[in-house]
C-alpha positions in Angstrom: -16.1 87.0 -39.4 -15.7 85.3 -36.2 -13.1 82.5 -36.0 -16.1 79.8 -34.9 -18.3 81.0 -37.5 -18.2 78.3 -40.2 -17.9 78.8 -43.7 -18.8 76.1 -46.2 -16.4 74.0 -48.5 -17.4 75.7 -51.4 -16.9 79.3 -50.3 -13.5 78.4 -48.6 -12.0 77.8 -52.4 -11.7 81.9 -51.9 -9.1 81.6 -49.4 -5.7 81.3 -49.7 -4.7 77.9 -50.8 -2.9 77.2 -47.3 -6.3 78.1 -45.3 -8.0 75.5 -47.6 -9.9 72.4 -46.5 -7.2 70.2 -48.6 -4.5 71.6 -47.2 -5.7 70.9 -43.9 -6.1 67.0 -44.5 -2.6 67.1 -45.6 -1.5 69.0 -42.4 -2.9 66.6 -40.5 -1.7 63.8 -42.4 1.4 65.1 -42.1 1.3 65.5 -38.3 0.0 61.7 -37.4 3.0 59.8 -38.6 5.4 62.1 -36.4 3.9 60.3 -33.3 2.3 57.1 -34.9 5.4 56.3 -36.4 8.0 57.0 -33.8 6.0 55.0 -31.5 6.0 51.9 -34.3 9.7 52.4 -35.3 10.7 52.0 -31.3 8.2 49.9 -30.3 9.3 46.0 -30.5 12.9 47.3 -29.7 11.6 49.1 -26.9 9.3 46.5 -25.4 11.8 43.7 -25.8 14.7 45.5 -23.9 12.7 47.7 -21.2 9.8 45.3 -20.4 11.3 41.7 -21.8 8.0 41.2 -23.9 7.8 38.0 -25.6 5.1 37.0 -28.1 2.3 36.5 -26.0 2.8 39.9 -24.3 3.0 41.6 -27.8 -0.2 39.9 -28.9 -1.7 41.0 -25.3 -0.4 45.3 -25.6 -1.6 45.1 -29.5 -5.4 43.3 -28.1 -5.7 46.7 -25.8 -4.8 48.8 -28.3 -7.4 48.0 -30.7 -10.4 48.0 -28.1 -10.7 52.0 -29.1 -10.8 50.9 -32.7 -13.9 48.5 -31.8 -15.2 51.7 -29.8 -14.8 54.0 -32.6 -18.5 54.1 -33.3 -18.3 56.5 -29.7 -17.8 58.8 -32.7 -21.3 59.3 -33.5 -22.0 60.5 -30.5 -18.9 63.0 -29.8 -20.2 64.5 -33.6 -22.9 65.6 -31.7 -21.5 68.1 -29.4 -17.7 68.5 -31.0 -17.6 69.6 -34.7 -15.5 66.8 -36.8 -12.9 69.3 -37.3 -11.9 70.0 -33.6 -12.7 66.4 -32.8 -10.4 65.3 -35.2 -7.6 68.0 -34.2 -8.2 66.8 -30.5 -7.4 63.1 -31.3 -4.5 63.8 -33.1 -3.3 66.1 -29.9 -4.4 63.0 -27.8 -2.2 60.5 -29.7 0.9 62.9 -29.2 0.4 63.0 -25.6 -0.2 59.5 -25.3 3.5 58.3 -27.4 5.3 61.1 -26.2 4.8 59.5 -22.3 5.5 55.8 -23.7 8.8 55.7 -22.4 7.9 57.0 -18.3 6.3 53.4 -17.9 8.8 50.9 -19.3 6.5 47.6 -17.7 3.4 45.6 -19.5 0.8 47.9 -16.6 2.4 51.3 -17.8 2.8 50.5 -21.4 -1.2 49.5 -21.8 -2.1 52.8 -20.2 0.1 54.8 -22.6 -0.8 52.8 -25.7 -4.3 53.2 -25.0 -3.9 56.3 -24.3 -2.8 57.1 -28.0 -4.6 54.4 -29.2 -7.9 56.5 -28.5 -6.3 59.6 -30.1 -4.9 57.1 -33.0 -8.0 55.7 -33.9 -10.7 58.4 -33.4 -8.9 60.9 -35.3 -8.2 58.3 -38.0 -12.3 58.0 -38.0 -13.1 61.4 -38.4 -10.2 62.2 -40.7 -11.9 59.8 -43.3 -15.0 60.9 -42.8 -13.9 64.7 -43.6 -11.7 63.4 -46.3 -14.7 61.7 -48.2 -17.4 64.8 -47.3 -14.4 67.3 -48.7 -13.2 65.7 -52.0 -14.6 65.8 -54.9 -15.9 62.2 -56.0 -14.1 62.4 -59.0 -11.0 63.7 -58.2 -11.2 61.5 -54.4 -8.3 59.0 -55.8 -5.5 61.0 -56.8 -6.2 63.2 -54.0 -6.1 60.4 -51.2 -3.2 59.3 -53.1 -1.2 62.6 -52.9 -2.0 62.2 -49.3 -0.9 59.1 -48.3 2.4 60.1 -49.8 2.3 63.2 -47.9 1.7 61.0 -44.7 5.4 58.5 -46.1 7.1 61.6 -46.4 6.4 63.1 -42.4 7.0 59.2 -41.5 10.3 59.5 -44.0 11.3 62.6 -42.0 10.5 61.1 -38.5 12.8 57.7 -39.5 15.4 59.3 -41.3 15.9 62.0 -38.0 15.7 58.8 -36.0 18.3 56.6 -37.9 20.8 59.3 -37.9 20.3 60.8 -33.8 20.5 57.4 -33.1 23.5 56.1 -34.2 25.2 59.3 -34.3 24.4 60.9 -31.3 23.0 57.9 -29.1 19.6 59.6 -28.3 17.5 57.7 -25.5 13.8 56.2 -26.0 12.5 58.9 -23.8 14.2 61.9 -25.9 13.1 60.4 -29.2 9.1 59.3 -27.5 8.8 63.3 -26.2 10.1 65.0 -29.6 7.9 62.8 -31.8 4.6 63.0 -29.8 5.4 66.6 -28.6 5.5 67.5 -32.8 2.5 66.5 -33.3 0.7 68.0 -30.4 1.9 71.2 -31.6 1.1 70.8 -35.1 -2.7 69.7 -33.7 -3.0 73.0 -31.8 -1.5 75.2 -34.7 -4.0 73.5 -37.1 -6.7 74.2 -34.5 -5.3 78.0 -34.4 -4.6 78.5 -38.1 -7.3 76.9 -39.7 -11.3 77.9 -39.8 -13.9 76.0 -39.4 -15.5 74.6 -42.3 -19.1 73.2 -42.8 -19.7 70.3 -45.0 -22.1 70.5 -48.0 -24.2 67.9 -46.7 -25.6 68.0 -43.1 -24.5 64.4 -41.6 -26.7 62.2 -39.6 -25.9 62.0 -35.6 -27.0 58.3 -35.5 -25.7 54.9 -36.0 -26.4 54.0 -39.5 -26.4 50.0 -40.8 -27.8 49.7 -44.2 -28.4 46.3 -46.4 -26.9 48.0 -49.3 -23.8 48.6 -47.7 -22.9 44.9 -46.5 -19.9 44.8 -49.3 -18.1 47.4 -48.0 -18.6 46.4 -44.0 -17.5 42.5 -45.6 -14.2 44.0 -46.6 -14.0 46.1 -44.0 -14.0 43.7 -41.2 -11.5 41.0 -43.2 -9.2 44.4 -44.1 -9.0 44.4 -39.8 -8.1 40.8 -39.5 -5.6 40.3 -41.8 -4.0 44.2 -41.6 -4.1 42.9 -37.5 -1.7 40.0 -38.2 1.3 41.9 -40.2 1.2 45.2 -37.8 1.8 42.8 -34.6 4.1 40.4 -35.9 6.1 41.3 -39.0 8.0 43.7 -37.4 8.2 41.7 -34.2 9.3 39.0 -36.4 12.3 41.3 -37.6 13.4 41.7 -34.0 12.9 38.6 -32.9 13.8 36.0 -35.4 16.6 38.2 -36.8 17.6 40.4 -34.2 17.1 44.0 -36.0 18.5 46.9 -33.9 16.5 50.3 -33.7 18.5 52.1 -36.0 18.3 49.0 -38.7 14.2 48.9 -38.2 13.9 52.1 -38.1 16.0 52.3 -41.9 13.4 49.9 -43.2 10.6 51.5 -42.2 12.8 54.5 -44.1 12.7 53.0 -47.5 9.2 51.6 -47.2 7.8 55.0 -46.6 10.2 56.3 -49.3 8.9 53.8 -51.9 5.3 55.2 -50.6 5.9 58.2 -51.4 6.9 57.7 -55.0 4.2 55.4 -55.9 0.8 56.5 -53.8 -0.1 59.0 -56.6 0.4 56.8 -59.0 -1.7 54.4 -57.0 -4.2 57.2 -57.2 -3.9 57.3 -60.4 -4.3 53.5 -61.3 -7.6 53.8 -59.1 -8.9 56.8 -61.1 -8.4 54.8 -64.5 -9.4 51.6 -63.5 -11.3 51.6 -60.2 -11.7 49.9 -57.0 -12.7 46.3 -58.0 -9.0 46.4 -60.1 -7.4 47.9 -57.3 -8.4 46.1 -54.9 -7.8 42.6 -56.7 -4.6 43.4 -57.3 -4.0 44.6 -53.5 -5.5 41.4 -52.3 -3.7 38.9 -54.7 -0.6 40.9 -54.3 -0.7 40.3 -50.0 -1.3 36.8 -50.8 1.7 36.3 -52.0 3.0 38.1 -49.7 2.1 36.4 -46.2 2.8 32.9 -48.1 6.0 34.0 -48.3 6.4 35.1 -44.9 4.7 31.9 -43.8 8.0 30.0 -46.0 10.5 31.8 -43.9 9.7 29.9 -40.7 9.6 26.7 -42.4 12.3 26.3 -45.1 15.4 26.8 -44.5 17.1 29.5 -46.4 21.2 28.8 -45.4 22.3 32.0 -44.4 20.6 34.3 -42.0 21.4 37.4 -44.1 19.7 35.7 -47.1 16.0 35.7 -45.0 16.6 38.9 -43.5 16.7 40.5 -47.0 13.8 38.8 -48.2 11.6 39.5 -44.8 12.8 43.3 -45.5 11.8 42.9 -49.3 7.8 41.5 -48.2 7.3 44.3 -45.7 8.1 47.0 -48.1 6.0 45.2 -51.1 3.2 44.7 -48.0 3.2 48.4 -47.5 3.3 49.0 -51.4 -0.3 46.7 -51.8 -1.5 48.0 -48.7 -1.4 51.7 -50.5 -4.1 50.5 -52.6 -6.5 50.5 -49.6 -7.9 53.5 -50.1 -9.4 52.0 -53.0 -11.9 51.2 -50.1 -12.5 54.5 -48.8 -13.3 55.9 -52.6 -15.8 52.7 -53.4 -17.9 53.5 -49.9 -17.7 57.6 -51.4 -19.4 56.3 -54.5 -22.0 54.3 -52.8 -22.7 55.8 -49.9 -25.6 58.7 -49.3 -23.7 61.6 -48.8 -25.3 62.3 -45.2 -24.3 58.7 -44.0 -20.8 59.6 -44.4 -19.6 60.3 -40.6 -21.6 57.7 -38.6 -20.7 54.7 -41.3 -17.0 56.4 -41.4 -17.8 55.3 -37.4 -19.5 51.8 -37.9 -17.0 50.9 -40.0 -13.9 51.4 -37.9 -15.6 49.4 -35.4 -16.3 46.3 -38.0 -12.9 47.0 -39.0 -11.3 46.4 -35.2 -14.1 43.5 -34.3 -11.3 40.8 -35.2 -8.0 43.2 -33.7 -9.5 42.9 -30.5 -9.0 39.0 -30.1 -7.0 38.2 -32.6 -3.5 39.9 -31.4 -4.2 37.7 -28.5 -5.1 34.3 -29.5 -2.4 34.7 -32.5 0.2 35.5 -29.5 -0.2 32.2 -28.3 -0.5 30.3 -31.8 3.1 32.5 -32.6 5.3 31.1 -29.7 4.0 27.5 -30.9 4.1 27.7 -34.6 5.1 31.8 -36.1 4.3 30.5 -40.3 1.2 29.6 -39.2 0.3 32.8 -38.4 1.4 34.3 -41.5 -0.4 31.9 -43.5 -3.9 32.4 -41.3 -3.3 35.9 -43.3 -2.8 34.8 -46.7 -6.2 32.8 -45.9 -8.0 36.1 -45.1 -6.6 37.7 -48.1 -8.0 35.6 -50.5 -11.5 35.9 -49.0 -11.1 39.3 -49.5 -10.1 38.9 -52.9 -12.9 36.8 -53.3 -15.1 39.7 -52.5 -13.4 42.3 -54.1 -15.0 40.5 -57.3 -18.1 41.5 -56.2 -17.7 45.3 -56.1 -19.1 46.5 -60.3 -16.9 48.2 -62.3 -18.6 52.2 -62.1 -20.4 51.6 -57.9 -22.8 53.7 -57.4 -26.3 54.1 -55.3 -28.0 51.0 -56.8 -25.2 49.4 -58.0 -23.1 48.8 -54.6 -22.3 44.8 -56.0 -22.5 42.9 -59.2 -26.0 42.0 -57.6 -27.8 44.8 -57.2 -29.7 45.3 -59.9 -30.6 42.4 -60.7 -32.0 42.5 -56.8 -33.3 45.9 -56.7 -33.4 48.1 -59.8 -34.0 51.6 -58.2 -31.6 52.8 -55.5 -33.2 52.3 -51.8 -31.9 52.5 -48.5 
């Protein structure tokens, strides 16, 4: 059998576990975070000591690297002459390349060319990779297996942080070294993959078009709020950690340690807790959980806590119980699987990155202006957005399915339509 002759899902449960479709999702999810998170554990160090970024210009580099996000839905029409697969393997290779020349341009110019650069590879292979995931996993077994993923995913980003914490206190390594070795490991990973792995056809045939359905307006409500608020934390927690409290690398890049640590111990069981008592629990308590959360993060700017240590601590505390909620997103992902018509996986996978990046593209911006003025503010502009969403997480019933995409449905439409 030729090596671009594809074989279906079902038929490639004959070959060796490693040649699997699973095990390459896990490969791959093991290969992003060795590029995505180098670039994140460096990055407000890096742009505040090369480039002498303040908020605006924070808010500004984090606009630009969404605008691929809002262009995901390009997708759709890339699906039509690259199969997901090797589009997805290229992206991945594309956000290596991109992070491992980060450190060649250290001014705003430079940096917006690199981050866009693996801001396209970031968020297109991010789109295709959930697209596969959904069309390859089982609905009922879709949980715990994007739970044993996403802690695959913590432990590469574990492995990248740990290396970096201890090269760069012990043996002084220089933004440029760590930048190459991060997004060179991934581009090699993308190119083995591509090598190793055959190509596999999905059971159901997806369609090359944009798809917007009525049914689906839920999951694009949730999707574009999910965008808004996520945008808020990325940009400016850790910013704030530099900033406010004057974090070095090495201490960043140790938080992001245990966070990733802590996700690798409890995504399964997140998986797990999804399986048992699905999305609209999961999601509720993910929303009400970030709530909390941002409130808190709101307080630190506006009350004063004594010691400087003593709000360091508990900033550290919110972004690892942040990252902890924000495991439960794939909650998402699994309601849309149980909803969706299998063919409108890809293209909605597509539409719904882009609904997902329609408030990132302005709102790293705007926010950059509101942060030098007032930085709670910001933080409690996301505990607002969280409780829409838990607001309409109470709308998702408790077994979706075609027909039953809201507590609505049937009482609108009895028989399942487009």
């Amino acid at each position: 059998m030729s090596y671009f002759t594809p074989i279906s899902v079902e038929a490639a449960k004959r070959l060796p576990v490693w040649r699997q479709p699973v095990a390459l999702l896990v490969v791959m999810a093991a290969a992003m975070p060795l590029a995505f998170s180098t670039w994140n554990a460096l990055l407000n160090n890096f742009v505040i000591e090369a480039a002498q970024f303040d908020g605006s210009d924070i808010g500004w580099l984090q606009t630009f690297r969404e605008i691929p996000g809002f262009l995901a839905i390009g997708v759709i029409l890339l699906i039509i002459l690259i199969r997901e697969q090797v589009l997805a393997l290229i992206a991945l290779a594309t956000l290596g390349i991109g992070v491992a020349l980060t450190a060649q341009f250290p001014t705003f110019q430079g940096l917006l060319f690199t981050t866009v650069l693996s801001s396209i590879g970031f968020h297109y292979y991010e789109t295709v990779n959930q697209s596969l995931q959904l069309q390859w996993l089982d609905k009922a077994r879709a949980p715990q297996m994007l739970g044993n993923i996403v802690a695959v995913g913590s432990g590469a980003s574990l492995l990248a942080y740990g290396t970096l914490v201890i090269g760069w206190q012990a043996f002084e390594w220089s933004y440029n070294a760590v930048y190459i070795a991060g997004g060179g490991a991934t581009v090699v990973i993308a190119v083995a993959a591509f090598l190793l792995f055959p190509q596999f056809e999905s059971p159901n045939p997806q369609t090359k078009k944009m798809v917007l359905r009525k049914r689906y307006w839920l999951y694009y409500a949730l999707q574009f709020m999910s965008g808004a608020r996520r945008q808020i934390f990325v940009v400016f927690a850790a910013f704030m950690m530099v900033e406010k409290f004057g974090m070095k690398v090495h201490e960043v890049t140790a938080l992001f340690l245990i966070n990733y640590l802590a996700n690798m111990v409890f995504a399964p069981l997140m998986g797990r807790f999804v399986g048992k008592f699905g999305e609209r629990t999961a999601l509720g308590v993910e929303y009400s959980g970030l709530i909390c959360v941002f409130l808190a993060y709101g307080a630190l700017y506006f009350l004063d806590w004594g010691l400087a240590a003593w709000g360091l601590v508990i900033a550290c505390a919110l972004y690892v119980l942040d990252h902890l909620f924000f495991a439960l997103a794939f909650a998402l992902k699994t309601y849309f699987q149980k909803i969706a018509d299998p063919a409108d996986i890809a293209p909605t996978a597509a539409v719904a990155f882009t609904i997902n990046h329609i408030a990132a593209v302005f709102l790293p911006a705007s926010l950059g202006y509101l942060w030098i003025v007032s930085p709670g503010m910001v933080f409690w502009l996301a505990a607002g957005m969280a409780a829409v969403s838990f607001g309409l997480s109470r709308l998702i019933p408790r077994h979706p399915e075609p027909g039953n995409e809201t507590i609505f449905a049937r009482a609108i439409r009895p028989v399942a339509a487009e």
